[in-house]
C-alpha positions in Angstrom: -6.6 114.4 -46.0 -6.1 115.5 -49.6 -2.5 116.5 -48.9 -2.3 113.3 -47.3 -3.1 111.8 -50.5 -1.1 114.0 -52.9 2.1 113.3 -50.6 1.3 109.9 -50.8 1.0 109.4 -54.6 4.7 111.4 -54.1 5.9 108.4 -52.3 5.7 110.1 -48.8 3.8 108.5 -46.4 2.8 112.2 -43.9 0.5 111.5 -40.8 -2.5 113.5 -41.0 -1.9 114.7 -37.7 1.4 116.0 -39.0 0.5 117.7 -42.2 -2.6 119.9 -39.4 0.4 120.4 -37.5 2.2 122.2 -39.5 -1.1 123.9 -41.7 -1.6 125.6 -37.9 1.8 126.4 -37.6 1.7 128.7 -40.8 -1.3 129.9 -39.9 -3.0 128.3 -43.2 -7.0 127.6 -42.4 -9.0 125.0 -43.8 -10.4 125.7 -47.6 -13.9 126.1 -45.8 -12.4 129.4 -43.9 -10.1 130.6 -46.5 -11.2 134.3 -48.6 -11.7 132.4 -52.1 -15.1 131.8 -52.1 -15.5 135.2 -50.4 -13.6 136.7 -52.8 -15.9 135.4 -55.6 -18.7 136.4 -53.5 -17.5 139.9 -53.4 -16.9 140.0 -56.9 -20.1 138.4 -58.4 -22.2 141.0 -55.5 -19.4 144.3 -56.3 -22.3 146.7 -57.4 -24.9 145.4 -55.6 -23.4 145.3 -51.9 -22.9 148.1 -48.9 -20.4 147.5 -45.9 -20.7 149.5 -43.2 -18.1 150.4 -39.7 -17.5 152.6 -37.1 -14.5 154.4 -36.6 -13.1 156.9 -34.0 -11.1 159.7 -33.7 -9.6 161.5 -30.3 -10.2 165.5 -30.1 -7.1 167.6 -29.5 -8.6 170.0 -27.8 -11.5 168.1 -25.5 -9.6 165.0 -25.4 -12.8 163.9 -26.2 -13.2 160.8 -28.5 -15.8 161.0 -31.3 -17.2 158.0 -33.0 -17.9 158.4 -37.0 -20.5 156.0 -38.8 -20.1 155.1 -42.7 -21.3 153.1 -45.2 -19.2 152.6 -48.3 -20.5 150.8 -51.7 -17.8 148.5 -52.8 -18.2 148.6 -56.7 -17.7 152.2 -56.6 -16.1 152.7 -53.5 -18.2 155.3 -52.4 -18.6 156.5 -48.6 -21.5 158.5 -47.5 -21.4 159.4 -43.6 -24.6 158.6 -41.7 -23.3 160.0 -38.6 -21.0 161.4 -35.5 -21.2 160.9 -31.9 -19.3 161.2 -28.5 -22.5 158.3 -27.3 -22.6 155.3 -30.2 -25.7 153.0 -29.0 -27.6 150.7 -30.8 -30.9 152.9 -30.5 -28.7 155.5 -32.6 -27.3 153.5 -34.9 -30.8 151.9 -35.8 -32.0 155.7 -36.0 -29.5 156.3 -38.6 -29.9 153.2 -40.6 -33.9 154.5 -41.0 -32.8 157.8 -42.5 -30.1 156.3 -44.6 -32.5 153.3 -46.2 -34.9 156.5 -46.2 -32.7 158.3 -48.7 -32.0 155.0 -51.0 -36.1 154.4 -51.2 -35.8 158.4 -53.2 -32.8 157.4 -54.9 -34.3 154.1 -56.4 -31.8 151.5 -54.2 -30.0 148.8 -56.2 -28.3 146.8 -52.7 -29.0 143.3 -52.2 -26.8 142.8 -49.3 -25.0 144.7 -46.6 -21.7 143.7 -44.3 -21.2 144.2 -41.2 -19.5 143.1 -38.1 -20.7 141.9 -34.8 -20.4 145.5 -32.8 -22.9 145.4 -29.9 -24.0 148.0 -31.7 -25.6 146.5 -34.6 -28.8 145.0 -33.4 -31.7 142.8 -34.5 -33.6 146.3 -34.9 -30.8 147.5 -37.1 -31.0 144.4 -39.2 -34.7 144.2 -39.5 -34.3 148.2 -41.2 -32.2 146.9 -44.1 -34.3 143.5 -44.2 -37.6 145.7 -44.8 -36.0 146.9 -48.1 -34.9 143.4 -49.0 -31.3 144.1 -47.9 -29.6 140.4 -46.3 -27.2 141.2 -43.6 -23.7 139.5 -43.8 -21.9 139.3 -40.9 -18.4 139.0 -40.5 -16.6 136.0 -39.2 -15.2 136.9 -35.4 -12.0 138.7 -35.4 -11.4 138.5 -39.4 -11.5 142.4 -39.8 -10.4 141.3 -43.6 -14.0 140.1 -44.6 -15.0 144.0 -44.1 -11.9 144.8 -46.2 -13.4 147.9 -48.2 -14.6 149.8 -45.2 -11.0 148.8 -43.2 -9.6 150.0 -46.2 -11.0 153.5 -46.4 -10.5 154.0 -42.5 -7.3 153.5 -43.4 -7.0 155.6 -45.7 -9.2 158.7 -44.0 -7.1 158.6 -41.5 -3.7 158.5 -43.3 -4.8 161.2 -45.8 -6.8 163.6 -43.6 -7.3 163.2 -39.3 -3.8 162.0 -38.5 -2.7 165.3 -40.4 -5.1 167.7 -38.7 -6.1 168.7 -35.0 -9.8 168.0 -34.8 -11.4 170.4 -32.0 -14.7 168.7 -31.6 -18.0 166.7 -33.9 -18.9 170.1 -35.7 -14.8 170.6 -36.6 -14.9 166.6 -37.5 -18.2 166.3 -39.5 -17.2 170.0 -41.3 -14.0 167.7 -42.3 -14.6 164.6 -43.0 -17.5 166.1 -45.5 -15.2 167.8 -47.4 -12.8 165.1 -47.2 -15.6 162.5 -48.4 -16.6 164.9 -51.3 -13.0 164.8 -52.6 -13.2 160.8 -52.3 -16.1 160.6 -54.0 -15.7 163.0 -56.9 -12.3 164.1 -56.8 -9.9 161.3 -56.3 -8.6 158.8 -58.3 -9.4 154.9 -57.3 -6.6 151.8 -57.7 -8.8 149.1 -56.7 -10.3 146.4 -58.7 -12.9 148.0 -62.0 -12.5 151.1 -60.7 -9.5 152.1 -64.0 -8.2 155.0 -62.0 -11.8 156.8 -61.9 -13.0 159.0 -58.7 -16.9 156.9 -58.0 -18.8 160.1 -59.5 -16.8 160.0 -62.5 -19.1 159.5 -65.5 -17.7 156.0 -67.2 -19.0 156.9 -70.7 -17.2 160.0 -70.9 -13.5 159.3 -72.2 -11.4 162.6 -71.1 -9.0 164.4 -73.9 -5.6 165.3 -72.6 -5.5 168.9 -71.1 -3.1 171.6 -71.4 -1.0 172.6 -68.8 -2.2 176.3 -68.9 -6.0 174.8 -69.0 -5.5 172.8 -65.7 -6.1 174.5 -62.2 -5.6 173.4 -58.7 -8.1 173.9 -56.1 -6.9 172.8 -52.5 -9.1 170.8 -50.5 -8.9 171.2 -46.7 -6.7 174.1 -46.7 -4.2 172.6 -49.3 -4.0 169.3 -47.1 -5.2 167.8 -50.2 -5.1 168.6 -53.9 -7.2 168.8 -56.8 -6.9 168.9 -60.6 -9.1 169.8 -62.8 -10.0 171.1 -66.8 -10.7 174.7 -66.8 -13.7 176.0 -67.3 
């Protein structure tokens, strides 16, 4: 109705029905649906939220496919792994919600809120773990993967910087690499998204680095030189 009113102070007279039309034709939803408000949501909450997802990956050798569990902090965009499985249920991803909020209670937790999606796998049980340390679930809307952007993101990107390059024999080859791989994301690579000012999520923020020689900087490979690291020598 508003566009109906713009066009008409234009000097085009548009049917409503017309202008809806053509809104669901492009694919434009209402400003009720639409990320803004989101958006500011996810900025205002940035160091105080968790999102969490599942992920899978298909063994070369088994043919076996292995489901991987991760919560990633969106301010900082760091990923811890809670857990890998051939047999995701809801009993086992409670489980590992209780040892994860088990760790934040001896790290002093921060997290106000946590996103998630509605897998069958994420029960009332599960939520009532994060409610007990004051946590408010956010769920998703259904099939908008892009309200869980940061953990789509990082599967992404695990997948196109480590597992679609490698042949992963089973959950003790997977966890062995995706652990190394997440200890490179966290304190090894360099981030591009919003606050993070090209900083791996360890990096110390107060600490203002001097440029290095080139004789004083060393490589050390990462996954058997899959990946690559640079560092000040020591």
């Amino acid at each position: 109705m508003r566009i109906q009113g713009e066009l008409r102070r234009l000097g085009h007279r548009i049917a409503a029905s017309t202008i809806r039309k053509t809104l669901r034709a492009h694919r434009i939803p209402p400003p009720a649906a639409r990320d803004d408000a989101w958006r500011s949501f996810l900025r205002a909450h940035a160091h105080t939220l968790l999102a969490t997802d599942f992920f899978h990956i298909d063994c070369a050798v088994t043919l076996k496919r292995l489901y991987v569990f991760f919560v990633i902090e969106p301010g900082s965009r760091r990923v811890q792994l809670l857990g890998i499985t051939q047999n995701p249920s809801a009993a086992w991803a409670t489980q590992l919600a209780r040892d994860f909020v088990a760790g934040l209670e001896d790290a002093g937790h921060r997290f106000t809120h946590l996103i998630r999606d509605r897998d069958a796998k994420f029960t009332d049980a599960f939520d009532a773990v994060l409610a007990s340390m004051g946590m408010e679930i956010v769920k998703t809307a259904p099939q908008t993967p892009r309200m869980n952007a940061f953990a789509e993101r990082f599967v992404r990107t695990v997948r196109a910087e480590c597992t679609d390059w490698m042949l992963i024999v089973g959950e003790r080859h997977l966890r062995a690499v995706l652990s190394a791989y997440l200890d490179h994301c966290n304190t090894g690579r360099s981030h591009q998204g919003e606050g993070m000012d090209l900083r791996a999520p360890n990096d110390d923020t107060t600490v203002i680095p001097f440029p290095t020689p080139p004789d004083q900087i060393r490589r050390r490979p990462v996954l058997a030189g899959l990946i690559n690291e640079y560092r000040q020598a020591v």
